[in-house]
N, C-alpha and C positions, 0 to 999 in steps of 0.2 A: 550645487545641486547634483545629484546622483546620477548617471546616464540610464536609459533604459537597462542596460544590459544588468546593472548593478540591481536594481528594483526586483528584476524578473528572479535572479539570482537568489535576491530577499525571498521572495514569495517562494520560491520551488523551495529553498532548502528549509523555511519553516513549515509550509505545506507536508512535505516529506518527514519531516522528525514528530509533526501533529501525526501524519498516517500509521507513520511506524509504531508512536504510543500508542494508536487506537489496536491496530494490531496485536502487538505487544498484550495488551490487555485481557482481548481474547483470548490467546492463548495461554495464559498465565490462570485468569481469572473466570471470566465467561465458561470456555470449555470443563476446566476444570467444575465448576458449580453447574455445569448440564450432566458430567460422567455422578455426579454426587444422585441423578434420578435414576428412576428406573430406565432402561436404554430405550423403550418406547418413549419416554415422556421428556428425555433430552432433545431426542430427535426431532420430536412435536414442536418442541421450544425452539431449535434452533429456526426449524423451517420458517415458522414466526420473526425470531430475529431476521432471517436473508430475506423476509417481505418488507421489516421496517427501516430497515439499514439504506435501501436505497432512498427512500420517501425520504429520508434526515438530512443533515447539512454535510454529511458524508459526501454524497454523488456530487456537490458543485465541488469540493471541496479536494476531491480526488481527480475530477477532470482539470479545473482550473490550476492545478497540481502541475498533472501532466503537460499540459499548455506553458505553463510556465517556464518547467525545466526542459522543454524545446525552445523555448523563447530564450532561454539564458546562455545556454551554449552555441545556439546561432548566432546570437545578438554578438556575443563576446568574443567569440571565432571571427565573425567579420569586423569588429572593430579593432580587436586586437592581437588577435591569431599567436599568442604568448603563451609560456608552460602556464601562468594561469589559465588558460583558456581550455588547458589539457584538465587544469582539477575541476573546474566548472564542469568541461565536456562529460571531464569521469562521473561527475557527481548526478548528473544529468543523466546521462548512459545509465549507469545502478537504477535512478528512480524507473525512469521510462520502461528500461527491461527486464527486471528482476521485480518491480514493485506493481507496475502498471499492467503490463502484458500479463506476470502469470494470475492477477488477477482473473485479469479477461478467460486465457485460455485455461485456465488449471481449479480457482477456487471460487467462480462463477458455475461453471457445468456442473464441479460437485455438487456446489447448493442446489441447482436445478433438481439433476439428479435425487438427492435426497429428498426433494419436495415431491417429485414426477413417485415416487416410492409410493406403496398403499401406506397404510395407515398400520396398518396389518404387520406389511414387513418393515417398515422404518427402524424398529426395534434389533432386527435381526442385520441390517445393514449400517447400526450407528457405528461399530467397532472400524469397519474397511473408512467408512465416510470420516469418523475422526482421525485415525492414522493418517493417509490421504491430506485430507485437509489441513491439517497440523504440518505437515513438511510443510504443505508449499505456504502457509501461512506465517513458518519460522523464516524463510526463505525473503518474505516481504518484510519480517520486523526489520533482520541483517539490513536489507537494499535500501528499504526506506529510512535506519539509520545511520548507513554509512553514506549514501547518496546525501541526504541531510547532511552533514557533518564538513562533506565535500564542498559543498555548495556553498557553505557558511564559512568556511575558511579561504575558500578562491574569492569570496564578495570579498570578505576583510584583507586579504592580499592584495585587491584590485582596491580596494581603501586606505590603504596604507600605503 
């Protein structure tokens, strides 16, 4: 039977490669089919998307995430304080700060931002709000899959 640390490991580092593809996607796909509007009516849309993205299986999905890959390199630090414990740690560290936080700090306020816009100028501020948001959003595909990858190679090292 698995120890906690291992399970937690499971969940962050598939938690982390689901967040990255959803990421991933937007950026690839989503944004791309909003710049295909008129730049008023991308903007319209996105604003729409950042109200439905949280209500979805996203938000448990991205905090119990985060929760996890805390839980995994604590768990695995204190039970086994081993260079696995360093790829976990790493893998963990990527998600939490590079995936989770610029979230929070970086591609949460733009959306704000973009919404808080008239109606009026949404059009005129899509070009700064996609640029902008597309860094820090490339930023989360990278963390969320390298963090992933991380995670999933320290379980199967601590499994073998």
């Amino acid at each position: 039977m698995p120890g906690v640390e291992i399970v937690l490991a499971l969940a962050a580092g598939a938690g982390s490669l689901f967040l990255g593809g959803f990421y991933y996607a937007f950026s690839n796909s989503v944004i791309e089919g909003l710049d295909s509007l008129e730049p008023d009516h991308g903007a319209a849309a996105m604003v729409r998307i950042n109200e439905l993205v949280p209500r979805s299986l996203f938000l448990p999905l991205f905090f119990l995430t985060a929760l996890s890959a805390l839980g995994a390199a604590a768990a695995d630090l204190t039970l086994h304080g081993d260079t696995i414990s360093l790829l976990i740690g790493a893998g963990s560290a990527l998600h939490l700060l590079a995936s989770f936080l610029s979230t929070i700090i970086r591609n949460v306020p733009l959306n704000n931002a973009l919404a808080r816009a008239s109606e009026q100028d949404r059009g005129r501020v899509w070009a700064t709000y996609r640029r902008d948001w597309l860094r820090w959003n490339n930023l989360r595909v990278a963390a969320s899959l390298a963090g992933g990858m991380l995670l999933l190679c320290g379980t199967l090292a601590r499994l073998l």
